[in-house]
GUSEVEX-618590 format. One line per field, with one value per residue: residue number from 1; y, z, x of N, C-alpha, C, CB in turn. Coordinates in steps of 0.001 Angstrom, whole numbers, always signed. Glycine has a CB too. Layout:
N
resi	c(NUM | ...) $
n.north	c(Y | ...) $
n.up	c(Z | ...) $
n.east	c(X | ...) $
ca.north	c(Y | ...) $
ca.up	c(Z | ...) $
ca.east	c(X | ...) $
c.north	c(Y | ...) $
c.up	c(Z | ...) $
c.east	c(X | ...) $
cb.north	c(Y | ...) $
cb.up	c(Z | ...) $
cb.east	c(X | ...) $
***
This chain:
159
resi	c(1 | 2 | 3 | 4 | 5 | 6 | 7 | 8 | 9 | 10 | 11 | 12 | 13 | 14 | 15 | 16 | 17 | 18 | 19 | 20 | 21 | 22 | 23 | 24 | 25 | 26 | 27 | 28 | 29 | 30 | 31 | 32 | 33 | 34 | 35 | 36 | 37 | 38 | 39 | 40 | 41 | 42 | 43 | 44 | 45 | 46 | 47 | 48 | 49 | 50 | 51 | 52 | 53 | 54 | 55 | 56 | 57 | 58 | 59 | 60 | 61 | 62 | 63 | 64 | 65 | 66 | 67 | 68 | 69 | 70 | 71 | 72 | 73 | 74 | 75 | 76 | 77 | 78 | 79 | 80 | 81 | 82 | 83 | 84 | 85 | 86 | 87 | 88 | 89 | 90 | 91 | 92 | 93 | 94 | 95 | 96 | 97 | 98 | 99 | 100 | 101 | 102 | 103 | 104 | 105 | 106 | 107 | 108 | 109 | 110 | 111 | 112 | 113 | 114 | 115 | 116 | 117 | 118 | 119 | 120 | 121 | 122 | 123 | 124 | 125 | 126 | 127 | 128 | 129 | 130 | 131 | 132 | 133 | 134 | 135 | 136 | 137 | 138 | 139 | 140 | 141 | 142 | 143 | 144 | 145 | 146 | 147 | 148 | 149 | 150 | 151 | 152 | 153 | 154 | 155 | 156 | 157 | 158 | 159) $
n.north	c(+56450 | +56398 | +58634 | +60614 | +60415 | +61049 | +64117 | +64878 | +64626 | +66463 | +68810 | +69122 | +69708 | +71941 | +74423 | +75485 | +78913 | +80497 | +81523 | +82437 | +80761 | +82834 | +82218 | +82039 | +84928 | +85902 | +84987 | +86918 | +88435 | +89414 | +87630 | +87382 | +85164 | +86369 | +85947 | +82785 | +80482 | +79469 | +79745 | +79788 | +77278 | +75078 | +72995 | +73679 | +75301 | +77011 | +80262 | +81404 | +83196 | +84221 | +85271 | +85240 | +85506 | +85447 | +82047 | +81800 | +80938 | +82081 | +81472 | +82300 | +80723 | +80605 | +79202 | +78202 | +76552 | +74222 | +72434 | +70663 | +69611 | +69601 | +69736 | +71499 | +73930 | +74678 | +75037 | +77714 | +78826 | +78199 | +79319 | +79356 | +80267 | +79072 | +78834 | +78634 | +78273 | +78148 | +77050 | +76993 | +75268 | +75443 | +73183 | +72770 | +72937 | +72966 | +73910 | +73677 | +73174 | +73269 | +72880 | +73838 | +73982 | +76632 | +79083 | +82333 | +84318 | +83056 | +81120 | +78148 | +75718 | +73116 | +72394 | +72415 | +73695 | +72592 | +71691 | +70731 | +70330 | +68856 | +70891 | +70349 | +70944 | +70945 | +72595 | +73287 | +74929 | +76970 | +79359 | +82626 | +85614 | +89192 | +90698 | +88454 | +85288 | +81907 | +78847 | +75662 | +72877 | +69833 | +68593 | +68914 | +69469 | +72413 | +75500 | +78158 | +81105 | +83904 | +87307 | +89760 | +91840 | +93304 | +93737 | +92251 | +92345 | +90199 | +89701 | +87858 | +86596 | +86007 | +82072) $
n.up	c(+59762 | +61644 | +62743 | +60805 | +60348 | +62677 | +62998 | +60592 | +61310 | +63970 | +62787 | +61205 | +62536 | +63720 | +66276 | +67362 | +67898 | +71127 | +71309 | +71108 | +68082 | +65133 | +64278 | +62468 | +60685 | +59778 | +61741 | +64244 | +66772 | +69002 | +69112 | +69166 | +69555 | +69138 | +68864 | +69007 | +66705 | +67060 | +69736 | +71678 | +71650 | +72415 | +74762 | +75777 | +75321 | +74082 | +74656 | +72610 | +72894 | +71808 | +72138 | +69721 | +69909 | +67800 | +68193 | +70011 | +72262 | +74079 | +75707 | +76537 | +77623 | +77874 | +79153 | +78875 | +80027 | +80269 | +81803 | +84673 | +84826 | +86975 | +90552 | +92985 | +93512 | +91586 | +89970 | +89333 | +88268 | +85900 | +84522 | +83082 | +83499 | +81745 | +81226 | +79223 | +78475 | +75873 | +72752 | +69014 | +65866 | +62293 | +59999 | +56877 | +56227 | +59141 | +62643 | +65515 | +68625 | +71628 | +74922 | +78310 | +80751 | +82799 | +85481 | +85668 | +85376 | +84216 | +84631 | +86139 | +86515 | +89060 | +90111 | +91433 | +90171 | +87173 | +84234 | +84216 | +83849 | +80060 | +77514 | +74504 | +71104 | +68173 | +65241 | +61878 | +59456 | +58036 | +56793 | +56401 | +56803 | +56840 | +58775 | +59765 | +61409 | +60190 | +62350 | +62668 | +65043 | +65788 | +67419 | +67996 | +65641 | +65902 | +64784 | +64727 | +64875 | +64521 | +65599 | +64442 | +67195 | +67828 | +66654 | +66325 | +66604 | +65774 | +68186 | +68821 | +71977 | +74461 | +74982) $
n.east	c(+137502 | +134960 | +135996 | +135474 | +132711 | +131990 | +132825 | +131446 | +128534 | +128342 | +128980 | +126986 | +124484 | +122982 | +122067 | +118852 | +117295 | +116826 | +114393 | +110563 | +108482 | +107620 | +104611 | +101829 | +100733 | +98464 | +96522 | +97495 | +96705 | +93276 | +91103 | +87502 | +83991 | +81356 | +78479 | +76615 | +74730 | +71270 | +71678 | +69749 | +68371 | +70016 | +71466 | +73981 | +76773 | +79877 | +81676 | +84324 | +87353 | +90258 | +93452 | +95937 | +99516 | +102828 | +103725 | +102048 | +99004 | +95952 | +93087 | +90287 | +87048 | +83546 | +81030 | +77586 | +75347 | +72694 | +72055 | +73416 | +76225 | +78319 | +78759 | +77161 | +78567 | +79656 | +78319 | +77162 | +75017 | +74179 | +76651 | +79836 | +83503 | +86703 | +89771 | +92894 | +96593 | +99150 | +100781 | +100234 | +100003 | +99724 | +98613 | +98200 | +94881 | +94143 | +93564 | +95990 | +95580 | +97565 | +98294 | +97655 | +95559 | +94046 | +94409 | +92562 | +94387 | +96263 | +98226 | +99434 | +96950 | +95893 | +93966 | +90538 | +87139 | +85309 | +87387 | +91034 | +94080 | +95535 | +94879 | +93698 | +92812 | +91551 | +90985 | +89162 | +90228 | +87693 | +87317 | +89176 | +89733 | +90301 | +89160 | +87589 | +87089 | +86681 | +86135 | +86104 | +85157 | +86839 | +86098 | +83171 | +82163 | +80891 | +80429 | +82637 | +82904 | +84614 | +85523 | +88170 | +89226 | +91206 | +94339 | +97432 | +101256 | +103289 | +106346 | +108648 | +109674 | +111730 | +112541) $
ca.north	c(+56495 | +56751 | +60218 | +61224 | +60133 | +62275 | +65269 | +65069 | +64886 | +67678 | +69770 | +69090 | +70026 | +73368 | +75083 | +76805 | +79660 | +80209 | +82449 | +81613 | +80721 | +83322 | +81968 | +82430 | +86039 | +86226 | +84711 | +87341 | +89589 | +89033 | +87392 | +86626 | +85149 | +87360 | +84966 | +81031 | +80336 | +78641 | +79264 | +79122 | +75754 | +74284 | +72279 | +73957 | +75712 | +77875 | +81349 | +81106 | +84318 | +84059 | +85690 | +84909 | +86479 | +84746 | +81241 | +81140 | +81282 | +82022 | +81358 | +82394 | +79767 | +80971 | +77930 | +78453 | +75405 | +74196 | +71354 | +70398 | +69001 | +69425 | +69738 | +72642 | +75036 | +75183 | +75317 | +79005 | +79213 | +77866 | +79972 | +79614 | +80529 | +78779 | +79783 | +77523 | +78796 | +77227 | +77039 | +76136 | +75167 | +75337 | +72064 | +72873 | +73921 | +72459 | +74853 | +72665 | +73836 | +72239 | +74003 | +73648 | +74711 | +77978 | +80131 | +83281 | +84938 | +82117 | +80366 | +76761 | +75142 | +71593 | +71722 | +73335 | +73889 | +72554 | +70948 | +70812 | +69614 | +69172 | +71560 | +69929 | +71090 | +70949 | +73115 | +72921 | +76574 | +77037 | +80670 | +83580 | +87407 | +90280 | +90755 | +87544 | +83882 | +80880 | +77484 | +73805 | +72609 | +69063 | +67450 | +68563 | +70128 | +73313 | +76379 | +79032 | +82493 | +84898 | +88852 | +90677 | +92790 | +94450 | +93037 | +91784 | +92131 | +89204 | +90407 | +86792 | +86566 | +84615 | +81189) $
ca.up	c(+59153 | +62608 | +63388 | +59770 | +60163 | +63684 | +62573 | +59899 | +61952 | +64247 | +62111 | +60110 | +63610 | +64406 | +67419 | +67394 | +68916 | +71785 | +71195 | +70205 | +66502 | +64619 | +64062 | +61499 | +60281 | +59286 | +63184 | +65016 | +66900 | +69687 | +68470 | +70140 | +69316 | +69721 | +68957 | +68531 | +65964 | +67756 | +71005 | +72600 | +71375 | +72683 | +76156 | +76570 | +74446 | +74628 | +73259 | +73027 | +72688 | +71611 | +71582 | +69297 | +69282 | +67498 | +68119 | +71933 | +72170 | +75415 | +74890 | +77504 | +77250 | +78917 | +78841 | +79038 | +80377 | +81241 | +82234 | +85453 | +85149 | +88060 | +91925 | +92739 | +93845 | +90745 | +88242 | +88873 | +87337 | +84086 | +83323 | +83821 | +82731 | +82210 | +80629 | +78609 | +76773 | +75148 | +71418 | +67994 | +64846 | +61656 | +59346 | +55932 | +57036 | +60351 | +63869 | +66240 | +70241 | +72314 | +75918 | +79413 | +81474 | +83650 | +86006 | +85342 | +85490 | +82760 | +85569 | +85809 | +87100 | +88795 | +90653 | +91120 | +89436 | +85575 | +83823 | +84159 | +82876 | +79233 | +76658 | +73324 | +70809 | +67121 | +64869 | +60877 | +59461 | +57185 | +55919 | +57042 | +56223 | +57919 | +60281 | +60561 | +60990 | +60623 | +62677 | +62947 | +65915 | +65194 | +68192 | +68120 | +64390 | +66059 | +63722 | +65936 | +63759 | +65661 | +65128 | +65278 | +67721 | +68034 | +65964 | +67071 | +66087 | +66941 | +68319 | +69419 | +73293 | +74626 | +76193) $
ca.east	c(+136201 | +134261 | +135654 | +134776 | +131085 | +131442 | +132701 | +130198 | +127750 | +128943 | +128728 | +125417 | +123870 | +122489 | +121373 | +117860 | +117529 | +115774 | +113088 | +109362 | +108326 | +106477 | +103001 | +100655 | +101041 | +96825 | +96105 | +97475 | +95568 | +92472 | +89534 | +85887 | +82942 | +80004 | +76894 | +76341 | +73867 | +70468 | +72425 | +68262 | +68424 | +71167 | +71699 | +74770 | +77490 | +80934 | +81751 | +86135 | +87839 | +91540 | +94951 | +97007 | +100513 | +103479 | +103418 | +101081 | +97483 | +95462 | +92003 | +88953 | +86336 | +82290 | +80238 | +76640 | +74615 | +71331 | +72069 | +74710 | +77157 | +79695 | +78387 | +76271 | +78727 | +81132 | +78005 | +77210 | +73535 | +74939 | +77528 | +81322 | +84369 | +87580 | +90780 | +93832 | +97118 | +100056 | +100888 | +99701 | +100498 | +98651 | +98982 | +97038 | +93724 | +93635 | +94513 | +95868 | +96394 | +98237 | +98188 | +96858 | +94044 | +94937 | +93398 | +92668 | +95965 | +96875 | +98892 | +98645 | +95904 | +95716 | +92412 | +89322 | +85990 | +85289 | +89057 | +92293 | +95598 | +95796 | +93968 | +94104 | +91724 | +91685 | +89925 | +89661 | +89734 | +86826 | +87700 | +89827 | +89786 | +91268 | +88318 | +86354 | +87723 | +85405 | +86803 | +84679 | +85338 | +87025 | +85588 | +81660 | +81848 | +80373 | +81142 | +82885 | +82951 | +85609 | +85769 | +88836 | +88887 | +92633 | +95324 | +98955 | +102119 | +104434 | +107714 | +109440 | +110124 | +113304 | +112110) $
c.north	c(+56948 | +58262 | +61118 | +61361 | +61274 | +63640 | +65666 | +65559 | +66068 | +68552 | +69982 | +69794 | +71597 | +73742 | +75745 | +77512 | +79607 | +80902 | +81460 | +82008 | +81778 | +83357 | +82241 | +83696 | +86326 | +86096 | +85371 | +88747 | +88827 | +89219 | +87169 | +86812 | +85235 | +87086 | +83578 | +81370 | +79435 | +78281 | +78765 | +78351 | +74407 | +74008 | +73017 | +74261 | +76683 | +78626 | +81023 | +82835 | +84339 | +85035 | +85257 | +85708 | +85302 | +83528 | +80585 | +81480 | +81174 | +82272 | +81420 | +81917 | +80660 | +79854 | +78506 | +77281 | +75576 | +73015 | +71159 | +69469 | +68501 | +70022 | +71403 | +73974 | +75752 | +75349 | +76627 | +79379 | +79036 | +78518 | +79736 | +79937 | +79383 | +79443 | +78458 | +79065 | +77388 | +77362 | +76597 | +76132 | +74992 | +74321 | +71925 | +73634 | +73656 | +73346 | +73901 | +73508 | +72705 | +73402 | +73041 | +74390 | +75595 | +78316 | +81139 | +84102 | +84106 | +81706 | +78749 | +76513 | +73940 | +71050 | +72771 | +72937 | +73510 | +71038 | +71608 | +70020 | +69613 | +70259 | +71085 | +70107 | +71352 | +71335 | +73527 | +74902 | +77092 | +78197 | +81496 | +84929 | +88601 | +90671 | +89531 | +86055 | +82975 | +79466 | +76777 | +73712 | +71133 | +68055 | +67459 | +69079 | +71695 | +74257 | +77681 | +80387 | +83560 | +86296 | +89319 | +91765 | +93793 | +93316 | +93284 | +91831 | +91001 | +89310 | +89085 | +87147 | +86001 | +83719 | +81133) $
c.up	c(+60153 | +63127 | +62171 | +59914 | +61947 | +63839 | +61853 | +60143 | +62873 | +64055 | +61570 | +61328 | +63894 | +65342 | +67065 | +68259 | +69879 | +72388 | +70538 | +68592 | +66094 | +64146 | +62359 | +61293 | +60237 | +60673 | +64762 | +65658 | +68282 | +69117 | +69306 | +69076 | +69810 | +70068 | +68585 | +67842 | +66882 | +69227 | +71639 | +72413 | +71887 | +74106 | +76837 | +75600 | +74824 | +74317 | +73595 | +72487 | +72784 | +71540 | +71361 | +69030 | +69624 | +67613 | +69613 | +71265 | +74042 | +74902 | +77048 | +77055 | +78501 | +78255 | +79803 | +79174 | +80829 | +81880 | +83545 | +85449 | +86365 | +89645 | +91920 | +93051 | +93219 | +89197 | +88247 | +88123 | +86233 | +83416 | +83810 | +82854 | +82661 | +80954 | +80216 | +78212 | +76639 | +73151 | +70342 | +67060 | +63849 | +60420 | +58311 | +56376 | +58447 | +61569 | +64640 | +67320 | +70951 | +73745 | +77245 | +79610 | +82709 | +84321 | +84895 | +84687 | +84627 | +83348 | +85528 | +87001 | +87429 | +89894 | +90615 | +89984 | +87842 | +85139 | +83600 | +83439 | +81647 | +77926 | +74934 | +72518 | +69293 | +66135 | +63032 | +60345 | +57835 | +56204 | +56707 | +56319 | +57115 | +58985 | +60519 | +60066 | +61384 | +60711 | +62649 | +63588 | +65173 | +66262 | +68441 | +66332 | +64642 | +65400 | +64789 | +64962 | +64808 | +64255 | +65481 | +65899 | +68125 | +67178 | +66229 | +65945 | +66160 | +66961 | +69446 | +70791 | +73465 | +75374 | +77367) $
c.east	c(+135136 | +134417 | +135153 | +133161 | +130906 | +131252 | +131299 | +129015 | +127374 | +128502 | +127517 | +124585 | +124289 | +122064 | +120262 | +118224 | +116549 | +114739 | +111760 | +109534 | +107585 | +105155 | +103167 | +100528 | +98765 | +96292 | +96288 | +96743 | +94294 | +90759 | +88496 | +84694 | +81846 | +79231 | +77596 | +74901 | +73078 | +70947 | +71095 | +67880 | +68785 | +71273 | +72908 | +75855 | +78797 | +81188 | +83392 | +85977 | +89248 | +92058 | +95929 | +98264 | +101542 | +103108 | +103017 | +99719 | +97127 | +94103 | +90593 | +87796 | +84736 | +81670 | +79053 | +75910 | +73156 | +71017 | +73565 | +74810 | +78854 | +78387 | +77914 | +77486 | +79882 | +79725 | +77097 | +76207 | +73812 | +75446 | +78824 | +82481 | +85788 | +88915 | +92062 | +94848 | +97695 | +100622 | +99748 | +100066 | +98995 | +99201 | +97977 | +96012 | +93126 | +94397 | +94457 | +96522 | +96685 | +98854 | +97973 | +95744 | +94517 | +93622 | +93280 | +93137 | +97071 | +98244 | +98373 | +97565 | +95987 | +94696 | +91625 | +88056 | +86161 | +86916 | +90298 | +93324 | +95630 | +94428 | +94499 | +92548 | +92141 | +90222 | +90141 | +89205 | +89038 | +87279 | +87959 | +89936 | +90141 | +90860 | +87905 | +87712 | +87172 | +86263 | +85213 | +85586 | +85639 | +86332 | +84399 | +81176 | +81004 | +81161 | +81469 | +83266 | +83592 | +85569 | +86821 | +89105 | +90452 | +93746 | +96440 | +99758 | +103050 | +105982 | +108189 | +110235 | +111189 | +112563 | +113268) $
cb.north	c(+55139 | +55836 | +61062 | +60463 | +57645 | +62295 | +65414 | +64257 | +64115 | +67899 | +69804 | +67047 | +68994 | +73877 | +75983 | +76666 | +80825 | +79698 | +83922 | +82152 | +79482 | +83500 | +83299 | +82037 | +85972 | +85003 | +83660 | +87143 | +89836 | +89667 | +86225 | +87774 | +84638 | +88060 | +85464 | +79562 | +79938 | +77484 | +80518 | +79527 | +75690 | +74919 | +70584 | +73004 | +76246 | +77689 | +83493 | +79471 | +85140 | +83446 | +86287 | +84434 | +88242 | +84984 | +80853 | +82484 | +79857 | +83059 | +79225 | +83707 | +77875 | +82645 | +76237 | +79224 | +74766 | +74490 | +70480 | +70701 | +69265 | +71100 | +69218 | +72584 | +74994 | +73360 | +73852 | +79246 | +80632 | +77563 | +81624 | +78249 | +81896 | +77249 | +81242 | +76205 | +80385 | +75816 | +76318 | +76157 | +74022 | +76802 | +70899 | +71653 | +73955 | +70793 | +76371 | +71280 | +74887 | +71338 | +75203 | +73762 | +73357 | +79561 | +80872 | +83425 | +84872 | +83178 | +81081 | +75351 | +75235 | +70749 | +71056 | +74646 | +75344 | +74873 | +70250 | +70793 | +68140 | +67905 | +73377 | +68333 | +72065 | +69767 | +74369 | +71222 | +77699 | +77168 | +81276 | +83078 | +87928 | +91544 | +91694 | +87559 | +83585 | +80779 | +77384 | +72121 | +73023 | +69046 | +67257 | +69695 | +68993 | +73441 | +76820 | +78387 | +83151 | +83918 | +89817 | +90718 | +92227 | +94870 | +93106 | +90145 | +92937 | +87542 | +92385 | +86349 | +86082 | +85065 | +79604) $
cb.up	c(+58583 | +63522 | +64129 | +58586 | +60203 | +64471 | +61808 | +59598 | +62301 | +63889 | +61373 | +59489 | +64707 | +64043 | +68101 | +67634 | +68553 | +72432 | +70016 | +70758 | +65939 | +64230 | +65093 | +61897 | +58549 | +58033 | +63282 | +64942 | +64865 | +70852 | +67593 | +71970 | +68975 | +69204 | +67527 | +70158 | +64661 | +66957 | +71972 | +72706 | +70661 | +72201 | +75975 | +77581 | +73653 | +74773 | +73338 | +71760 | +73433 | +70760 | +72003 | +68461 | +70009 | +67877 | +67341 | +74101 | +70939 | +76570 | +73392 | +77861 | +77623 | +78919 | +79289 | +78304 | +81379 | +80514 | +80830 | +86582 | +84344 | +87475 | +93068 | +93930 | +95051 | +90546 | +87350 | +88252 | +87315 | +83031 | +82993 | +84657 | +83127 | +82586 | +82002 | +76974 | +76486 | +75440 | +71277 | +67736 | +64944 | +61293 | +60220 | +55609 | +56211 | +60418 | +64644 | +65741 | +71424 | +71103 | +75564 | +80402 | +82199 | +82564 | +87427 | +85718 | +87185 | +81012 | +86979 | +85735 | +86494 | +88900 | +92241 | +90596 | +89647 | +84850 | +82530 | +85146 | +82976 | +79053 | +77058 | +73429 | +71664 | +67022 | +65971 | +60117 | +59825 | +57836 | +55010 | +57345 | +55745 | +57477 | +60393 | +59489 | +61325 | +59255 | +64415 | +61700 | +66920 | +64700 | +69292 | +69710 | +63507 | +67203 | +62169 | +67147 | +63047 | +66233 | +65550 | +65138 | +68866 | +70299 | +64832 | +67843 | +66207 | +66624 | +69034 | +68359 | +74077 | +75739 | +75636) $
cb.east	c(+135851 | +134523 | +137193 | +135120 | +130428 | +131924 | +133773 | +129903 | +127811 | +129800 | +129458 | +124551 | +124223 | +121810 | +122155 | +116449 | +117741 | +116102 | +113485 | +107605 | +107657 | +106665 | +101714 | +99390 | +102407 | +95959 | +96577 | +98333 | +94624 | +92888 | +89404 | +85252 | +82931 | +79362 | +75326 | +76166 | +74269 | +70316 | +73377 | +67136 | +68929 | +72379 | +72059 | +74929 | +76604 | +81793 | +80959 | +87575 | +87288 | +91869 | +95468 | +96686 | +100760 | +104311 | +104192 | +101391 | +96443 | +96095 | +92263 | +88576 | +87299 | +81375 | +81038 | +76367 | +75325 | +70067 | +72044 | +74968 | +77107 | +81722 | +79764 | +74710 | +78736 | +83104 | +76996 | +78243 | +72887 | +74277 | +77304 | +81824 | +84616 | +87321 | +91349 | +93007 | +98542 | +99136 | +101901 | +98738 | +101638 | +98046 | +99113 | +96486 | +92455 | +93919 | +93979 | +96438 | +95360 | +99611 | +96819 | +97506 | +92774 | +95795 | +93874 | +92680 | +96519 | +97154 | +98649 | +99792 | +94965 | +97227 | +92270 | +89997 | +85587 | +85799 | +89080 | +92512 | +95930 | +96399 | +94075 | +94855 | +90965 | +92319 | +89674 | +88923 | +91390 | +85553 | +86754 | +91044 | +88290 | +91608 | +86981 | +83965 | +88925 | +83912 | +87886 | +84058 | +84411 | +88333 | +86111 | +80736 | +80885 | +80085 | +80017 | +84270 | +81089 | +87940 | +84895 | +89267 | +87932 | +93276 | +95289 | +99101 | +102455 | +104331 | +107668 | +110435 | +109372 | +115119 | +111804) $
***
């Protein structure tokens, strides 16, 4: 009875393969957002600019401040950049990343200027169309309106 229930088992079990997932078919492509609404308002705000192909994202973050927050010689007249990838999944209408915080060169990062280590950011996706795609930010409700600016194919890598 025990090698029945092993076989069984055995067998029921599949291997993935081990390439990435295909994404979101509507999400691929490199987006940025152009303007913030009442940015000359605001204490301090971020434009993101994504690429999404298959199932990664790498996302270039410029944060515009007027206010410092980090020691004088990482806050750069209130502007900086920083940079994340990693994956995401989309669960109904919610984009969820799940990444790190990178240099540049979208290498890891585990010091320096601004944050590091995990990039977790969840964003609910208001409305999508072949050029424009409007997220809310889930953690300040800020409305982030992305343009696409070249559109991806996703041709699955081997991990």
């Amino acid at each position: 009875m025990v090698m029945i229930f092993l076989l069984a088992f055995y067998l029921s079990c599949t291997r993935l393969p081990n390439v990435q997932g295909k994404g979101e078919a509507l999400l691929q492509g490199v987006w940025k957002q152009d303007s913030i609404a009442n940015a000359d308002q605001l204490l301090n705000y971020t434009k993101h600019q994504f690429k999404i192909t298959c199932d990664s994202f790498y996302v270039d973050l410029t944060t515009y401040s007027k206010v410092n927050y980090y020691e004088d010689s990482c806050f750069n007249n209130g502007v900086w950049k920083e940079y994340a990838k990693g994956t995401y999944v989309v669960k109904g209408d919610t984009l969820m990343l799940n990444g790190t915080f990178t240099k540049a060169n979208y290498k890891q990062k585990v010091s320096g200027c601004y944050r590091n280590g995990r990039y977790l950011t969840s964003f609910m996706i208001k409305s999508s169309g072949a050029n424009q795609l409007v997220l809310a930010s889930l953690n300040d409700q800020r409305e982030c309106i992305l343009a696409l600016k070249e559109k991806i194919t996703c041709v699955p890598k081997e991990l």
